[in-house]
N, C-alpha and C positions, 0 to 999 in steps of 0.2 A: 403059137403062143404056148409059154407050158405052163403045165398045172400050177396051181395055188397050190403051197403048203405053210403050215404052221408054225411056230419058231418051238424048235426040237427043247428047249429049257423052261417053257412057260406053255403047256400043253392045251392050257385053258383061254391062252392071249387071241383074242380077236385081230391081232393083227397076220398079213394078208401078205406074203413077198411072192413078185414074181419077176421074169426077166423082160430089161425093156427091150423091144422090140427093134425100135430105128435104131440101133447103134452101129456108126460107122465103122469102118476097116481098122480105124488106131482106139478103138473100144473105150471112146466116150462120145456121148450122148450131148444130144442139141437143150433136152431137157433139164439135165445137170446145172447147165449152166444161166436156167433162165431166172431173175429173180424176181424173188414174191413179193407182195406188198408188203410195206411194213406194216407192222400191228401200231396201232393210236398208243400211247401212254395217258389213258385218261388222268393216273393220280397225278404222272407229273406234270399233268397241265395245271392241273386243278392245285397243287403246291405254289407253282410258279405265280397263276395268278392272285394266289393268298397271299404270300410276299410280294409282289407288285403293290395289292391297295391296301397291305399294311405298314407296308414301307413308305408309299409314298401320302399316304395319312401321317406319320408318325415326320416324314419333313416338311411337311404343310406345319403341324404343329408346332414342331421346332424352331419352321421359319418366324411364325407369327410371335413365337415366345422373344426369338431373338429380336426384332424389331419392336420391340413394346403392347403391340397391339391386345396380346392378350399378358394381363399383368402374372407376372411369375413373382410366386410365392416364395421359391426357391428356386433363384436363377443360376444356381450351380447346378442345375437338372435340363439345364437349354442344350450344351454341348451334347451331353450322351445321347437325349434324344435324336438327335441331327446327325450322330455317328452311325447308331443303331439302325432309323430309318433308311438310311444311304447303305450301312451293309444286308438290309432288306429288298432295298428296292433294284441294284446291280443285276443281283442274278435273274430276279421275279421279272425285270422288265427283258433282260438277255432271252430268257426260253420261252416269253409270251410272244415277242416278236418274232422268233423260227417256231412257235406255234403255229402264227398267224402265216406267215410267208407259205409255210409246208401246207396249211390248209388251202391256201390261194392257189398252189400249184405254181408258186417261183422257182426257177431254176437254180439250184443249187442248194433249196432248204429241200430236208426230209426228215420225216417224225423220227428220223434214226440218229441224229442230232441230239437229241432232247434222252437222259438216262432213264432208266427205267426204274422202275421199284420191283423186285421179286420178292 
């Protein structure tokens, strides 16, 4: 194995290079190519499921305005609501579901699906 050294631009970098060891005869590594877990996206879960039950609060509402149940004041305000909630609750219900899948360990869903915020 050989020595650790420092990176020659950053003389004070705690970071650590050395060569890897197993590397086969056409000089790549078994390691290279192994891949990591993905990192969770707490916020865009946490987004997702805030549009999911504000979306689909806001067509519960809608629905109920539209069918008389609850009296509208101003029933020019039924539609938007009903638009609004539906363009809330698409995405919010899309990325809770491959949350959910990805957390279950379903075949084909992973946290890497879901965008991340940086």
């Amino acid at each position: 194995m050989m020595p650790k050294r420092s990176v020659a631009r950053f003389p004070d970098s705690s970071a650590k290079y050395h060569r890897l060891t197993n590397i086969t005869g056409d000089g790549f590594s078994d390691m290279q190519f192994e891949k990591q877990p993905p990192k969770v996206p707490y916020k865009a879960i946490g987004l997702a499921v805030v549009l999911f039950l504000v979306g689909t609060t806001l067509i519960v509402v809608g629905a109920l305005l539209l069918t008389g149940i609850i009296s509208a004041k101003y029933a020019d305000r039924t539609w938007p609501v009903l638009i609004l909630g539906a363009l809330m609750f698409i995405p919010g219900a899309y990325h809770v579901r491959i949350a959910y899948y990805a957390y279950k360990g379903y075949q084909g869903y992973s946290y890497e699906d879901i965008p991340e915020f940086d």
